[in-house]
C-alpha positions as CSV (number, residue, x, y, z in Angstrom):
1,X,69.6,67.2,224.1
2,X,69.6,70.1,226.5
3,X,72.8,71.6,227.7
4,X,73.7,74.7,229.7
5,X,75.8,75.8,226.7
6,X,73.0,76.0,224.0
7,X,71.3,79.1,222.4
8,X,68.0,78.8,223.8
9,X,65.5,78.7,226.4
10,X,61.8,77.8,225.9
11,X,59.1,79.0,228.3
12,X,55.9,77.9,229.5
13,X,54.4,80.7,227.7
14,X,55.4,79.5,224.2
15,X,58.2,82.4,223.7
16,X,61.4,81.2,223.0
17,X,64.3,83.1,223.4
18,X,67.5,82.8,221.5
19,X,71.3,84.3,222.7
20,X,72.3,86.2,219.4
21,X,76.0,86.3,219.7
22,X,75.7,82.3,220.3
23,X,78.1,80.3,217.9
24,X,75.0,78.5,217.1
25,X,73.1,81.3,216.3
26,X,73.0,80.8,213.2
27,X,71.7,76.7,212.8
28,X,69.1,77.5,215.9
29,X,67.4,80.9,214.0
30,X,67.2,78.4,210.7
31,X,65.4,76.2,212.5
32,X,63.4,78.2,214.6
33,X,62.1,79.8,211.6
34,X,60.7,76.9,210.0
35,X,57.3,76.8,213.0
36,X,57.8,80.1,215.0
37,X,56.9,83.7,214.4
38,X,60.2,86.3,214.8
39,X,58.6,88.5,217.8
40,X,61.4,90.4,218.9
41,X,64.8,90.9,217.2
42,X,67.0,93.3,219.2
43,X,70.9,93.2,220.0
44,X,71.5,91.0,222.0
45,X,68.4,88.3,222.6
46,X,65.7,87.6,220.0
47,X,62.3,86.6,221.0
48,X,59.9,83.6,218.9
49,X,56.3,82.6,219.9
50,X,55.1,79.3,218.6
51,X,51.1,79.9,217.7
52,X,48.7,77.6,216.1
53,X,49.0,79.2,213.0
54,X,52.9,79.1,212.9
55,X,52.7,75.7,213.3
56,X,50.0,75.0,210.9
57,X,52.5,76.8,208.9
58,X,55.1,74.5,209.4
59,X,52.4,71.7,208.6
60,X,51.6,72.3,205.8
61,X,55.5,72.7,204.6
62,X,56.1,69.0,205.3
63,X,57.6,69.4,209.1
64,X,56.6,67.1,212.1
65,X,55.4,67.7,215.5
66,X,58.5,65.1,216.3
67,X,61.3,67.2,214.0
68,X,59.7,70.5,216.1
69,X,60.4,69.3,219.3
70,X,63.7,67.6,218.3
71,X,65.3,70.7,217.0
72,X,64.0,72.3,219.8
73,X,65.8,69.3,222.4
74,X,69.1,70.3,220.2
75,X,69.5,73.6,220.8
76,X,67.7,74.3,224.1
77,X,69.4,74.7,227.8
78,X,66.6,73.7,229.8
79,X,64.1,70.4,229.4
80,X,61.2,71.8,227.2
81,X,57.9,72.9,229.1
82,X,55.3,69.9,228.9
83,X,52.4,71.9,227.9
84,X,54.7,73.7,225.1
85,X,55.5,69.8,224.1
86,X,51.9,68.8,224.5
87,X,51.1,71.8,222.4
88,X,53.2,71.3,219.5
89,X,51.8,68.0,219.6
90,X,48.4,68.9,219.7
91,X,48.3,71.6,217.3
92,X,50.5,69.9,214.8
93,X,48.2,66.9,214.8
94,X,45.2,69.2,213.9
95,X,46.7,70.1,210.4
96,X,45.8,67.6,207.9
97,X,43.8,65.2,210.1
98,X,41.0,66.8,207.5
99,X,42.1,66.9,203.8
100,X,40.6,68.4,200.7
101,X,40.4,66.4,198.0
102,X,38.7,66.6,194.2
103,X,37.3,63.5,192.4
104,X,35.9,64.8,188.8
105,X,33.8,67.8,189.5
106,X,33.2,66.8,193.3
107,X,35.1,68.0,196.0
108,X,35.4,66.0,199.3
109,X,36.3,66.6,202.8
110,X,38.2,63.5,204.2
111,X,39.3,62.1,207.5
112,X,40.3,58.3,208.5
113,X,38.6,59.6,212.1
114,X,34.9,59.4,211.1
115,X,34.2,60.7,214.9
116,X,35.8,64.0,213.7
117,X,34.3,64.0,210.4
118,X,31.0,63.4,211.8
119,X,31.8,66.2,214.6
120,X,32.5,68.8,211.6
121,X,29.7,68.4,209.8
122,X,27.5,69.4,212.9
123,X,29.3,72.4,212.9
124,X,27.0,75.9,212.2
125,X,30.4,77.0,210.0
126,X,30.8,74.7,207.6
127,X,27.0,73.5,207.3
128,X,26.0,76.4,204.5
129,X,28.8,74.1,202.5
130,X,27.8,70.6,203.1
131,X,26.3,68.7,199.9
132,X,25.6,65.5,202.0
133,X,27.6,62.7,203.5
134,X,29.3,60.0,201.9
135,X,30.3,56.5,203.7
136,X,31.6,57.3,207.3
137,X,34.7,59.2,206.4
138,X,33.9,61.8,203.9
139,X,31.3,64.7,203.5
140,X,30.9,66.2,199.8
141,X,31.1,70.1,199.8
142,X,30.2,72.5,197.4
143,X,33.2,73.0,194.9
144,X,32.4,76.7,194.2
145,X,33.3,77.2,197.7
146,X,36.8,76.0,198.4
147,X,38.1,79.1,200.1
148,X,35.2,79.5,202.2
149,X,35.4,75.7,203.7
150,X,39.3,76.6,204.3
151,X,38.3,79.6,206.3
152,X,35.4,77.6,208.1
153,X,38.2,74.7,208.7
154,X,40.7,77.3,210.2
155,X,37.8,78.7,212.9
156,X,37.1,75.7,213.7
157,X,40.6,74.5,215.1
158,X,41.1,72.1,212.2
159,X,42.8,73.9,209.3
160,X,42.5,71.5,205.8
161,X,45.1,70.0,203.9
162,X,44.3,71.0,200.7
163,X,45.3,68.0,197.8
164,X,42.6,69.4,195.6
165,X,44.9,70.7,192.8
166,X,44.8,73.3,190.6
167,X,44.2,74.0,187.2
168,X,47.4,74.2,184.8
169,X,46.0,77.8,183.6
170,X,47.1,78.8,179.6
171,X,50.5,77.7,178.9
172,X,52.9,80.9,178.3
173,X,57.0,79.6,177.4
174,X,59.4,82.4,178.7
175,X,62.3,82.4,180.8
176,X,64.6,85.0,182.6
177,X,67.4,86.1,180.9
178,X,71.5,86.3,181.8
179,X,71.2,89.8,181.2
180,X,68.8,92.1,181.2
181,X,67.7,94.3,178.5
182,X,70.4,97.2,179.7
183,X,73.3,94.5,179.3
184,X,73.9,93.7,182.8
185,X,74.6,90.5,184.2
186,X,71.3,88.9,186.0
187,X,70.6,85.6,188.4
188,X,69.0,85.0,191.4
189,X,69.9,85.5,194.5
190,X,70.0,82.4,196.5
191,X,67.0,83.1,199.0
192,X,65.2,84.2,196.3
193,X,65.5,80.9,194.4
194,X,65.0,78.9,197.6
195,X,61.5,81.0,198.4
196,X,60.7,80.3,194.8
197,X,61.0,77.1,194.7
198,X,59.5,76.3,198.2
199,X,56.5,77.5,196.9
200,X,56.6,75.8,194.0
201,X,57.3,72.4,195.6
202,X,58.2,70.6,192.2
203,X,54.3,71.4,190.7
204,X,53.2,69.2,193.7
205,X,49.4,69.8,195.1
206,X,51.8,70.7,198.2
207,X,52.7,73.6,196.4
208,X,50.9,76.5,194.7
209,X,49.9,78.6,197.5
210,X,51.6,80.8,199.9
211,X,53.1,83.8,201.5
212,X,56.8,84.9,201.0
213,X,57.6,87.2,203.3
214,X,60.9,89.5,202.4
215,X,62.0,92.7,203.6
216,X,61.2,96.1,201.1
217,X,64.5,96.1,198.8
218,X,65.0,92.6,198.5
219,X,63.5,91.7,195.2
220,X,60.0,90.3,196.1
221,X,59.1,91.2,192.2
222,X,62.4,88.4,191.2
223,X,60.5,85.6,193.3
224,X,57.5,86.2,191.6
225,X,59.2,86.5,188.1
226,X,60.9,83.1,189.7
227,X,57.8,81.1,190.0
228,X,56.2,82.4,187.0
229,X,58.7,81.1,185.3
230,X,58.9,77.9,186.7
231,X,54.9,77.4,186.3
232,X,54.9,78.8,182.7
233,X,51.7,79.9,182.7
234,X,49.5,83.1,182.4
235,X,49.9,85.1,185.1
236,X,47.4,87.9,186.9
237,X,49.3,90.2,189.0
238,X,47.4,92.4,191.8
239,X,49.4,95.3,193.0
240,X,48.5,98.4,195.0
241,X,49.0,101.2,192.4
242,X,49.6,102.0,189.1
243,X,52.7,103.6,189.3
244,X,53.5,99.4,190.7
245,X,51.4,98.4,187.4
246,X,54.2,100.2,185.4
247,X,56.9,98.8,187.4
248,X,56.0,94.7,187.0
249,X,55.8,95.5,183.8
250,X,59.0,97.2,183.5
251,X,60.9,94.4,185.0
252,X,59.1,91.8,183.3
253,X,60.3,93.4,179.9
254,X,64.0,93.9,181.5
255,X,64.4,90.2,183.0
256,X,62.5,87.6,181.1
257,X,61.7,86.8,177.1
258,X,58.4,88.1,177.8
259,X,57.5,90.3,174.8
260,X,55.7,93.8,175.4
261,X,52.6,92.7,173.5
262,X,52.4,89.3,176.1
263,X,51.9,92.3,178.7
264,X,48.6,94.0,179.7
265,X,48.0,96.7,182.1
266,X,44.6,97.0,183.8
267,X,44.0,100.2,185.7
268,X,41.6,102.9,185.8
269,X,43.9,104.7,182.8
270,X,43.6,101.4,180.3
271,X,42.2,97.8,180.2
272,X,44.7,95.6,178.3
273,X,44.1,91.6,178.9
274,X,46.8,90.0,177.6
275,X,49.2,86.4,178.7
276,X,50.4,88.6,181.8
277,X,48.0,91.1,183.2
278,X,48.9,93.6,185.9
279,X,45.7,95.4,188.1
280,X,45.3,97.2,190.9
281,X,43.9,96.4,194.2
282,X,41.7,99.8,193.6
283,X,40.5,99.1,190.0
284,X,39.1,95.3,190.9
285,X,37.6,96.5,194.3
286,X,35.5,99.6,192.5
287,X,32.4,99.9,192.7
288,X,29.8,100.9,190.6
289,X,27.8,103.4,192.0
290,X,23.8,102.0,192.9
291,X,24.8,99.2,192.3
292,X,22.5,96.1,194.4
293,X,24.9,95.0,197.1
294,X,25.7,91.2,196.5
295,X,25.2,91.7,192.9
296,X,27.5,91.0,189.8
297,X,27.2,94.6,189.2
298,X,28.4,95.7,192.6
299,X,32.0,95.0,191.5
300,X,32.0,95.2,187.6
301,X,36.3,94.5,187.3
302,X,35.8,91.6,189.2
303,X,35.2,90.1,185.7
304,X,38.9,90.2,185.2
305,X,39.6,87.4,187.5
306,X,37.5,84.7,184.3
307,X,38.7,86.9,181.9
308,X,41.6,84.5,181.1
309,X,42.1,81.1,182.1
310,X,45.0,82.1,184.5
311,X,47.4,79.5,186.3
312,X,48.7,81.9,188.9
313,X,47.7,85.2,190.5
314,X,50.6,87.4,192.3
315,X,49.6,89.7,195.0
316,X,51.7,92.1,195.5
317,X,51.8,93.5,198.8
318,X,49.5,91.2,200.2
319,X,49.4,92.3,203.4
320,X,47.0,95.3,202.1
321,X,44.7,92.7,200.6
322,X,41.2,94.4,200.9
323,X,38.3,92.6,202.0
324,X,36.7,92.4,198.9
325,X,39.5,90.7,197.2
326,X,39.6,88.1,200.1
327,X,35.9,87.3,199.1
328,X,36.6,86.6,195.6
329,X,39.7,85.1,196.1
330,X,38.2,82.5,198.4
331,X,36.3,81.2,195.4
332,X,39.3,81.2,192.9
333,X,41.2,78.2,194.9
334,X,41.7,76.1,191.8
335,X,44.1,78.6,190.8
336,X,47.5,78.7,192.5
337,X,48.0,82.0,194.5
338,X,51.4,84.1,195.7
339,X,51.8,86.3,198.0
340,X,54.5,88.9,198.7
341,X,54.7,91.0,201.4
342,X,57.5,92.4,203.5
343,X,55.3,91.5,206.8
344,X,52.2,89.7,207.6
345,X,51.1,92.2,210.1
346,X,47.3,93.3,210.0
347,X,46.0,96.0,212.0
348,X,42.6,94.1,211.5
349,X,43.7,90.6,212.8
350,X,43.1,89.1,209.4
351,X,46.0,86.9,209.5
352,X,44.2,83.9,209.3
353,X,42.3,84.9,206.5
354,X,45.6,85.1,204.6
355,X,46.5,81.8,205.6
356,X,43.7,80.0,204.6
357,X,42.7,81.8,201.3
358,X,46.5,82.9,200.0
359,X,47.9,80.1,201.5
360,X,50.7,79.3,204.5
361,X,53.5,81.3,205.2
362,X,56.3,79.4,203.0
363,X,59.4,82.0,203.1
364,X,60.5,84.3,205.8
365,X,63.7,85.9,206.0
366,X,64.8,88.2,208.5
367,X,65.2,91.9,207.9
368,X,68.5,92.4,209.8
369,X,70.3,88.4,208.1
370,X,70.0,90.3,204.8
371,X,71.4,93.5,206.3
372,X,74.4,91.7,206.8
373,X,74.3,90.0,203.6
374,X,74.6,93.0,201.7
375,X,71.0,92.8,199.9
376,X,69.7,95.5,201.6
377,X,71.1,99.1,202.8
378,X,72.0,99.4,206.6
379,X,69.6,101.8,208.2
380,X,69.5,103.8,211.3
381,X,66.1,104.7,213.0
382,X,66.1,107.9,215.1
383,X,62.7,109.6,216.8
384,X,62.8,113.4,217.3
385,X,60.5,114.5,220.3
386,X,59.1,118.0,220.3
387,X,56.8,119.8,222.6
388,X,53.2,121.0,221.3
389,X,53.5,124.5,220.3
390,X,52.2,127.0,223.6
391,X,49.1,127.9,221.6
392,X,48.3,124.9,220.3
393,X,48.3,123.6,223.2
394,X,44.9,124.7,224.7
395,X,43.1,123.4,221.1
396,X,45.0,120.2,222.2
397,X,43.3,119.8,225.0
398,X,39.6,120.4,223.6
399,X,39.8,118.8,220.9
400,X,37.5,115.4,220.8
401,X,39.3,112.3,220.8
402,X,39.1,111.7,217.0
403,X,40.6,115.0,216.0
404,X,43.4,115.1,219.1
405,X,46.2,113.5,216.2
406,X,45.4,115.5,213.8
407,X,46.2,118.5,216.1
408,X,49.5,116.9,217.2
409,X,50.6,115.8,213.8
410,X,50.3,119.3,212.6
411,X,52.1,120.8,215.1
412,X,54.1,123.8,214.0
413,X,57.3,123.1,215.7
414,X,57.5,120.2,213.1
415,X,58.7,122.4,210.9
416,X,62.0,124.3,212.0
417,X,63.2,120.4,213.0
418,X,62.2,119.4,209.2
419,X,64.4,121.9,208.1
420,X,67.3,121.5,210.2
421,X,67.0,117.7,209.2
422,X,66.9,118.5,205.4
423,X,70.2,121.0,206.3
424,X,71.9,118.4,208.1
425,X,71.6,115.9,204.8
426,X,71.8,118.9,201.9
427,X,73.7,116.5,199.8
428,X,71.4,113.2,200.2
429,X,68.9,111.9,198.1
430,X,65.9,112.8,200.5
431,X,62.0,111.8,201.0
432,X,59.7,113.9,203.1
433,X,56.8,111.3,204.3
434,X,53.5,112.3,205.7
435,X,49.6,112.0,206.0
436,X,48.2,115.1,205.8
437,X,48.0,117.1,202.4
438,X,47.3,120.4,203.4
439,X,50.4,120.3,205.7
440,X,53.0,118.5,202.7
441,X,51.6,121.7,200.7
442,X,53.0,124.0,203.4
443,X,56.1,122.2,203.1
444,X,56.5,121.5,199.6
445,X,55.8,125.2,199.4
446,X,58.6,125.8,202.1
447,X,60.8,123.5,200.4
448,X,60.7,124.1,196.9
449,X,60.7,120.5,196.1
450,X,58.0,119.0,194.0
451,X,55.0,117.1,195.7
452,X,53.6,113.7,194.9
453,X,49.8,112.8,196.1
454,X,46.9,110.3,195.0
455,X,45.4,113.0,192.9
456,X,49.1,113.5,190.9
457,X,48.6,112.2,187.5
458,X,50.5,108.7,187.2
459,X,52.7,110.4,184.3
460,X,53.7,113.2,186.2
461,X,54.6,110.7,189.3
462,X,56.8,108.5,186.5
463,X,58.5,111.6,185.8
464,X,59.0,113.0,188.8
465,X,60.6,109.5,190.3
466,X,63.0,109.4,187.5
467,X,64.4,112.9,187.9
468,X,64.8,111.6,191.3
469,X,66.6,108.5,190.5
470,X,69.1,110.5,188.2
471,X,70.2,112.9,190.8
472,X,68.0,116.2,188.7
473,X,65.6,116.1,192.0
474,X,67.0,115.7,195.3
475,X,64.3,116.3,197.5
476,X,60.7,114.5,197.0
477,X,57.3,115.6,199.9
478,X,55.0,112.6,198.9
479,X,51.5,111.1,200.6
480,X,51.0,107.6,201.6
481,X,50.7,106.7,198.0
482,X,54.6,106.3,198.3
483,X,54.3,103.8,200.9
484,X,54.3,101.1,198.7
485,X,56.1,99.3,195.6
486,X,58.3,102.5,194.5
487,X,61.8,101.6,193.5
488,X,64.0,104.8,194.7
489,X,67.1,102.9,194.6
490,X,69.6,106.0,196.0
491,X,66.8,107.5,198.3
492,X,69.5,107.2,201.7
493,X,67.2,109.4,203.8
494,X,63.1,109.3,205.1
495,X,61.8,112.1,207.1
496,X,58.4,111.4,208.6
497,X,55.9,114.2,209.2
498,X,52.6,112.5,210.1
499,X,51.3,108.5,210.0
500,X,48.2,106.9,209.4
501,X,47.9,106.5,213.3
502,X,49.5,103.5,214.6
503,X,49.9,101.4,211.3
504,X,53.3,98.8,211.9
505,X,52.6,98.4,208.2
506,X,53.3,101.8,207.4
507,X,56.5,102.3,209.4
508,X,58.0,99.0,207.3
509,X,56.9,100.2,204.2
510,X,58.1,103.7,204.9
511,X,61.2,102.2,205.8
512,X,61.6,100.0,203.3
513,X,61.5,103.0,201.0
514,X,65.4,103.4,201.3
515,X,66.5,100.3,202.1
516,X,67.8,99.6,198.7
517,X,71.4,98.9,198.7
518,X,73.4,102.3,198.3
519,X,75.6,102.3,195.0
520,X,78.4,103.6,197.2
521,X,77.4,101.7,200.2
522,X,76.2,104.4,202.6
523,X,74.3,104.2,205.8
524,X,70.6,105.0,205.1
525,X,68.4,107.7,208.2
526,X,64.8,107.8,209.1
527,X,63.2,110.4,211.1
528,X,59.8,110.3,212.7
529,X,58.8,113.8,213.8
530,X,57.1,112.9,216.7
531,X,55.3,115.1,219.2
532,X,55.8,114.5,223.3
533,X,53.0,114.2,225.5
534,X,50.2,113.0,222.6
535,X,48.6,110.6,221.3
536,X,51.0,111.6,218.4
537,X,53.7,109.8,220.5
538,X,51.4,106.8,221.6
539,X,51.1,106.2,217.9
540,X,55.1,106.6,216.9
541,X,55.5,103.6,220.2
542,X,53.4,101.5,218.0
543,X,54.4,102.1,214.5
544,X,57.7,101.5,215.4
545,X,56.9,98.2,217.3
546,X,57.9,95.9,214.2
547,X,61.0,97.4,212.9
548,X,62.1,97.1,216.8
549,X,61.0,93.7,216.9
550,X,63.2,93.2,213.3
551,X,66.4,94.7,215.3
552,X,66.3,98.3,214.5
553,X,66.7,101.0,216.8
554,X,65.1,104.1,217.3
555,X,68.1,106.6,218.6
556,X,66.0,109.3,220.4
557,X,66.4,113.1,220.2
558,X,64.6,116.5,221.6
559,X,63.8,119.4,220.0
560,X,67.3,121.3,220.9
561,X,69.5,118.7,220.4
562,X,68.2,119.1,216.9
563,X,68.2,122.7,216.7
564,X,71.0,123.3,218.5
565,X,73.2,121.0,216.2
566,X,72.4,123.3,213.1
């Protein structure tokens, strides 16, 4: 029950604040986790929102409006809010008052409230799916549309329980081994076997579909391996590049019995189907030039999805899904779906659309708990503020609204900072991060260091990353193509040029691209070059908004601090 002496106090709002240096930190984050979304995690207090969808969330992993509020009652100081209680209630009792359900070739919507079944079907969403009504408690829906009824379900403000199985896909033995192919020792860690086996659920209809959300470094590729092993089926695996492609593959071969011929790469360099097949999100999503919009043509590698009779499909950094692969995934629900991501956070408010066609949120750990842990490298933010170069300043001004970042992103007083950066780590394994190509020429140029962009050959990019990870290259300029899936274990410092504008995605991945743990256990840096008085720094505020919100700080320098430390 309440008590003045608890961790936390829930507002009217739906925000719930908890006292980090609490003894009962610890049991009150656990639980708060399980039906509230991490907001906020600096020193001192961490902020949670409950939402409809984090509760649906918690819904659909089993938990109770009643064990909500009760762990909420343990560890509060106040009495709870009555609309937040009424809430909880509320939005709790939506989930599952619908559920999906398959009898032979038919699928069914069900409800014991016939009111609300009748009130659905007269609904202009879910009408273009409706096959007819059967008795009082059940419409029959057209199968081939699973993922679009979810989606319709989820506007509507009654997301669907969904108990209409899956297929078992081709069976495919393997297992992970002791030790991987290099002779060292190999297990899971234990949140990666719990987020494993929460998605799982025993092979239940429960189970099959969802999010795990883990920070960059901690081994979302091992929970994948995880549940593919613990479905033993053939597996499709989306990921956002090749060099990624490469990389499953890699660790497939390294940690499980899977053989090199049981593994297929489909990319735009070769088109190998096989037990295990890793794409790209690029490669699925072209499109053939002409072709009829709507049309089978349109998308020609969307062919890969039947190609096999899969039992699972990974997607790799999910959070990038792109629209096309939403639409086809809404009609491949009879498979079972994974998604990992190190964040949920769309610029395009598609959240929901992840929700209802990958499936909940089922794992979430916070970035900072595995900080502590060990599992990932301790990292230090800092934000260098420059002016805009005198003459640049005047093109600044003038410039329509479109082109004012690109102005302030190539600001030329970028560049003596960048270098004083790169003096003050000569010895460190270092990235230079940007979005422009003409101005990570300039530098690469400046640098001498070898520069990676989309149009460098996936070859040269393999090579390039392995002289890095052996110490023959210490410095690396790369484009946004780095943002994502690159294993640099010993890259311990990130200097950021230029952004895709405000992206929070971008800023986590770019992160995340030295958060490995350090062989010799150093402190990891990343810079934004950021300039003052622009929509350059309007963009850096909100970037940096979810690593904040995760407990990182950005320490805060100017142009001569910089300069003047040299």
């Amino acid at each position: 029950m309440p008590r003045s002496d608890n961790p936390l106090i829930v507002q009217g709002d739906k925000t719930i604040l908890l006292e980090v240096a609490h003894a009962r930190y610890a049991p009150a984050r656990d639980m708060l986790a399980r039906f509230a979304e991490l907001e906020k995690s600096p020193e001192y207090i961490h902020t949670y929102r409950i939402t409809p969808l984090s509760l649906w969330n918690a819904s659909s992993s089993g938990l109770s409006a009643q064990d909500v509020i009760a762990g909420l009652q343990e560890y509060s100081k106040y009495g709870l809010p009555n609309n937040v209680l009424r809430d909880i209630e509320d939005y709790m009792g939506r989930y599952g008052r619908v559920k999906l359900i398959r009898e032979g070739e038919e699928l069914f919507l069900f409800s014991e409230d016939p009111i609300l079944i009748a009130e659905i079907a007269q609904h202009k969403r879910l009408q273009p799916y409706l096959r007819g009504q059967v008795g009082v408690d059940r419409l029959r829906l057209d199968p081939a549309m699973r993922g679009h009824i979810k989606q319709a379900l989820v506007q509507i403000g009654f997301p669907a329980e969904d108990l209409a199985g899956y297929v078992d896909g081709e069976m495919l033995p393997f297992a992970l081994r002791p030790l991987s192919l290099e002779g060292r020792a190999f297990a899971l860690r234990d949140y990666q076997r719990e987020a494993a086996e929460v998605f799982y659920a025993a092979g239940s209809s429960r189970g099959g579909s969802g999010a795990i959300v883990l920070p960059c470094g901690a081994g979302k590729t091992i929970v994948g391996m995880a549940a593919m092993a613990q479905l033993q089926t053939s597996t499709l695996i989306l990921t956002p590049n090749t060099v990624a492609v490469r990389q499953w593959i890699t660790e497939l071969v390294d940690k499980t019995t899977l053989t090199e011929d049981q593994l297929g790469e489909y990319s735009g360099l070769q088109k190998d189907i096989r037990p295990v097949t890793v794409s790209t999100y690029q490669i699925v999503t072209y499109r053939k030039r002409g072709a009829t919009q709507g049309s089978i043509e349109e998308y020609p590698h969307f062919s890969l999805f039947n190609a096999r009779n899969w039992g699972l499909i990974i997607y790799d950094e999910v959070h990038l899904l792109p629209a096309p692969v939403f639409r086809i995934t809404a009609e491949l629900q009879a498979r079972r779906r994974l998604g990992l991501t190190a964040t949920l956070v769309r610029e395009d408010g598609m959240e929901g659309d992840v929700f209802s066609l990958i499936g909940p949120k089922k794992y979430d750990v916070p970035w900072k708990d595995l900080e502590k842990q060990g599992w990932i490298a301790t990292a230090v933010c800092h934000e260098v503020r420059i002016p805009l170069a005198e003459d640049w300043r005047m093109n600044y001004a003038l410039a329509a609204q479109r082109e004012k970042y690109s102005v302030a992103a190539h600001n030329p007083r970028k560049t003596p900072v960048l270098k004083a950066l790169i003096e003050r780590h000569a010895g460190d394994n270092l990235l230079v991060i940007g979005m422009y190509l003409d101005q990570l020429q300039e530098l690469a140029a400046q640098m001498g260091a070898p520069l990676i962009t989309g149009e460098t050959p996936v070859r040269e990019r393999q090579i390039l990353y392995e002289q890095f990870r052996s110490g023959a290259v210490k410095r690396l300029v790369v484009s946004k193509v780095a943002n994502f899936s690159i294993d640099l274990p010993d890259a311990n410092v990130a200097i950021e040029i230029s952004g895709t504008f405000g992206s929070r995605q971008e800023e986590a991945q770019r992160l995340g691209r030295i958060l490995r743990p350090k062989s010799d256990g150093s402190i990891a840096h990343f810079y934004t070059i950021v300039t003052r008085d622009t929509v350059d720094q309007t963009f850096a505020a909100n970037r940096q908004r979810f690593l904040t919100e995760q407990g990182y700080k950005y320490e805060i320098a100017y142009e001569n601090e910089v300069l003047g430390a040299r």
